[in-house]
C-alpha positions as CSV (number, residue, x, y, z in Angstrom):
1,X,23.5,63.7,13.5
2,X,21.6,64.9,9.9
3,X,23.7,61.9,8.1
4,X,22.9,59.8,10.7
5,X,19.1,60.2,10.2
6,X,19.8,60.5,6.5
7,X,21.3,56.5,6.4
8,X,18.3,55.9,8.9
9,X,15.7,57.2,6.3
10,X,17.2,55.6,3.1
11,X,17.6,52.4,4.9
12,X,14.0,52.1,6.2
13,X,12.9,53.1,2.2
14,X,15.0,50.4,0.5
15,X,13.9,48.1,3.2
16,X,10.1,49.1,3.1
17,X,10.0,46.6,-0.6
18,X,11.8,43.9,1.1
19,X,9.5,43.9,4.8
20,X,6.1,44.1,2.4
21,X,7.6,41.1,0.4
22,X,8.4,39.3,3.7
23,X,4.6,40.0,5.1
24,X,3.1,38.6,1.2
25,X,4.7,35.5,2.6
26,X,3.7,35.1,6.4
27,X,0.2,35.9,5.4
28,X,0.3,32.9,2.9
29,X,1.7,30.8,6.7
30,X,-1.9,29.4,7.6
31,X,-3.1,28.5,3.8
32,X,0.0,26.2,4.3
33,X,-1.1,24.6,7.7
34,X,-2.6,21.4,7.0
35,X,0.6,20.3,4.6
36,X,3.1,21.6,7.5
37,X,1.3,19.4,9.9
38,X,1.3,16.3,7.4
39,X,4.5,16.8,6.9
40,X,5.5,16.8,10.4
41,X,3.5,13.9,10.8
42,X,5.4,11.9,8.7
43,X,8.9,13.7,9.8
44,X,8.6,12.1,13.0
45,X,8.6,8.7,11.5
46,X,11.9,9.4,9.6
47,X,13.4,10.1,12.3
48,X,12.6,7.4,14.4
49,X,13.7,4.8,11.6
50,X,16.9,6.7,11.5
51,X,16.9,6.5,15.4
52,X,16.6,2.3,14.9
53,X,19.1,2.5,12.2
54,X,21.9,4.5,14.0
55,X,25.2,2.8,13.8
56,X,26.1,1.2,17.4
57,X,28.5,-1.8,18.4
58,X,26.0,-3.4,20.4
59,X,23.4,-3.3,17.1
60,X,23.6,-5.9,15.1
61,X,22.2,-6.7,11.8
62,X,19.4,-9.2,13.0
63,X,18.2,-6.9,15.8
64,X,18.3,-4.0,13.0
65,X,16.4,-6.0,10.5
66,X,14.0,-7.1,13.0
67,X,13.1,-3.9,15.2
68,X,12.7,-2.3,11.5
69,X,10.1,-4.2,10.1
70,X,8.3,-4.1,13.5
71,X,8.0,-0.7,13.2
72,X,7.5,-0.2,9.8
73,X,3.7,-2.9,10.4
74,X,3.2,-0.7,12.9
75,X,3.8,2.3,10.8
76,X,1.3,1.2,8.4
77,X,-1.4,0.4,11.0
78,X,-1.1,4.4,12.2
79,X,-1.0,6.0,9.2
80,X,-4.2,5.3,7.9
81,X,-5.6,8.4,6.6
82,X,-6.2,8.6,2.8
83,X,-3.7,11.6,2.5
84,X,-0.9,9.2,4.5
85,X,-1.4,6.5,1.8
86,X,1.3,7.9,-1.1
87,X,3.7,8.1,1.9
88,X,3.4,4.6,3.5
89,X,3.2,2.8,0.1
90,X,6.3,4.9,-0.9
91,X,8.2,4.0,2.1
92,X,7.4,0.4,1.8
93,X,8.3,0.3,-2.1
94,X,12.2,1.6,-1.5
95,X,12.8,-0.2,1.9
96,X,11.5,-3.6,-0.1
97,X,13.9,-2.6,-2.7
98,X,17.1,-1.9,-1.0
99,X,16.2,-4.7,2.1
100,X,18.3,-7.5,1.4
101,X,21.5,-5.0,1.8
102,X,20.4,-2.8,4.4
103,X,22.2,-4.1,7.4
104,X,25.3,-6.2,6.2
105,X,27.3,-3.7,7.8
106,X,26.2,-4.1,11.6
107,X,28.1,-7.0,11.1
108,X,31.0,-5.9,9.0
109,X,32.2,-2.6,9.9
110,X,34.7,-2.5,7.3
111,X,31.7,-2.3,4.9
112,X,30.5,1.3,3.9
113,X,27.1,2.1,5.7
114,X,25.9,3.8,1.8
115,X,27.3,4.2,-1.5
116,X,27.3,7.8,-1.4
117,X,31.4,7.8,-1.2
118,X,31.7,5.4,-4.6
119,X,28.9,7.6,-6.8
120,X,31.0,10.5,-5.8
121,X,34.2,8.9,-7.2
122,X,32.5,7.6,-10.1
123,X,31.5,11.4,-10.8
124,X,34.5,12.4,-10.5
125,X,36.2,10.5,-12.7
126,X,33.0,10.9,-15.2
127,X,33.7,14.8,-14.7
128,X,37.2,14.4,-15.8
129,X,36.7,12.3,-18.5
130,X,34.4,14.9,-20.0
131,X,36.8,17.7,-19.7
132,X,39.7,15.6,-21.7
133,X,37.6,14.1,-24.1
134,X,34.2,16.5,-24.8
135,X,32.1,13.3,-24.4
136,X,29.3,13.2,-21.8
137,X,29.3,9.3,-22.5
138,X,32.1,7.3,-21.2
139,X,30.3,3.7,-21.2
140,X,33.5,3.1,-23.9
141,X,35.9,4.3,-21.4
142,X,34.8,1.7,-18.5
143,X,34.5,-1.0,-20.9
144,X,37.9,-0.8,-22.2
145,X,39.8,-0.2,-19.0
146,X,37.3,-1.6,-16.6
147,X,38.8,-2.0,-13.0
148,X,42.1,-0.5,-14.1
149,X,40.2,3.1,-14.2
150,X,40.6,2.5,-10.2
151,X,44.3,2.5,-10.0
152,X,44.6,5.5,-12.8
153,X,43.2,7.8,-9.8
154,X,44.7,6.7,-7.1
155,X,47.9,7.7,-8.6
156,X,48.9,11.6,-9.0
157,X,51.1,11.9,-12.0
158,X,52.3,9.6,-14.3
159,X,55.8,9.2,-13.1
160,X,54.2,8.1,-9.7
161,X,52.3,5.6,-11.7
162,X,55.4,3.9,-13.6
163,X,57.6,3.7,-10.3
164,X,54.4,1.8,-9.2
165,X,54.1,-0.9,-11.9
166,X,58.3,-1.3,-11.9
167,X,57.8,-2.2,-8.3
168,X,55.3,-5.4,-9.4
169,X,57.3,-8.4,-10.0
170,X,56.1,-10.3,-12.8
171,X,55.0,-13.2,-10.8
172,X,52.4,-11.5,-9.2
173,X,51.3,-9.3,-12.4
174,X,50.6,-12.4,-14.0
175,X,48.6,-13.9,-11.4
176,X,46.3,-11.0,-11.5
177,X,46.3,-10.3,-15.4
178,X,44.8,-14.1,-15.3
179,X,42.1,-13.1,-13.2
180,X,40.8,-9.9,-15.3
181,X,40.4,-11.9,-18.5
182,X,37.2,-10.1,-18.8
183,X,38.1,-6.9,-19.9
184,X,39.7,-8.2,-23.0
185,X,36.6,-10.1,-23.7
186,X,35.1,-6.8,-23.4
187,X,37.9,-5.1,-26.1
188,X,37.4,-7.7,-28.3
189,X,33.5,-7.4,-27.9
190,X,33.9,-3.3,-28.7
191,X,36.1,-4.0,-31.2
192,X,33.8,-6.8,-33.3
193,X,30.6,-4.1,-32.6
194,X,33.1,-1.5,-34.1
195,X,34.3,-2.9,-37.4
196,X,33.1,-6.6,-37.9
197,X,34.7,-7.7,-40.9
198,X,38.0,-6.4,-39.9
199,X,38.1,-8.2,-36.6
200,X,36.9,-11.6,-38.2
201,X,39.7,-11.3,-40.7
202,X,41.8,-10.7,-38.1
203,X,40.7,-13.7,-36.4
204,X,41.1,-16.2,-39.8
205,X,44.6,-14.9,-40.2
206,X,45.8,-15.7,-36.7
207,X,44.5,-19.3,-37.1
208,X,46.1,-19.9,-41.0
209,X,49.2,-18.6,-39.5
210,X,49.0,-21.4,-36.2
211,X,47.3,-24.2,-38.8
């Protein structure tokens, strides 16, 4: 019984610090009042735009586009207090910006609703880049292997990755190496930026050896 009001007693005085630091903050509640009810204010029209945006097979990108920018005039009509102004003219800057591919994929379903999935990916591969190489740049890396860097993580080891390519006849290898003549323009571009002289000299003796 003693120990048990022993633990009782030390718990209430290492918990007196913590209960004073919770009332500091309650008391400072009502100085917050006005923001928390502005902020609510605007809350609510977040959530209806998500409500009008919520994925549905009988939505379709017209409707979408349509009921949206109804309620986003009549949004703006609302909120007309001074302190709503940096919200609405926020609001209206980033949905202007990203309009014109909002709702492509009511229509397509096979289309990603954001791009959250593909910045993850590209971190990842940025992430692992910097632990092999100790460079927080890799603008080098994407322009000399360019859609390739795609296939490299898709495939877990290496031996994986050469059963892969033995498995490509050469008629279709071909046919694709034709359509990514880009990335060696982009080689030879690094490689000109890189050392100039060495790469035109390179250049005059491939055309006295075929002249």
């Amino acid at each position: 019984m003693r120990l048990k009001i022993r633990l009782k007693n030390a718990w209430i005085k290492k918990g007196t610090p913590l209960l004073e630091k919770l009332f500091r903050i309650v008391r400072n509640v009502d100085n917050y009042k006005e923001d928390y009810q502005l902020v609510k204010r605007w809350d609510t029209r977040f959530k209806k735009i998500a409500t009008i945006m919520e994925p549905s097979e009988n939505k379709t990108s017209f409707w979408v586009e349509n009921r949206l920018k109804q309620y986003l005039n009549q949004m703006e009509k609302e909120l007309n207090r001074k302190e709503d102004q940096p919200f609405v003219e926020n609001l209206l800057k980033y949905s202007k910006r990203f309009w014109k591919g909002l709702f492509t994929f009511y229509d397509y379903p096979l289309i990603p609703r954001t791009n959250n999935d593909l910045e993850l990916f590209f971190r990842r591969i940025k992430q692992k880049h910097r632990r092999i190489t100790g460079s927080r740049t890799w603008n080098r890396y994407i322009i000399r292997h360019g859609e390739n860097i795609v296939f490299v993580e898709n495939v877990s080891n290496e031996q994986e990755g050469l059963q892969m390519i033995k498995n490509v006849n050469y008629s279709a290898y071909n046919t694709e190496a034709n359509k990514w003549e880009r990335i060696g323009e982009h080689i030879k571009q690094r490689r000109f930026k890189k050392e100039p002289n060495e790469y035109l000299n390179t250049i005059e003796e491939k055309w006295k050896r075929h002249n």
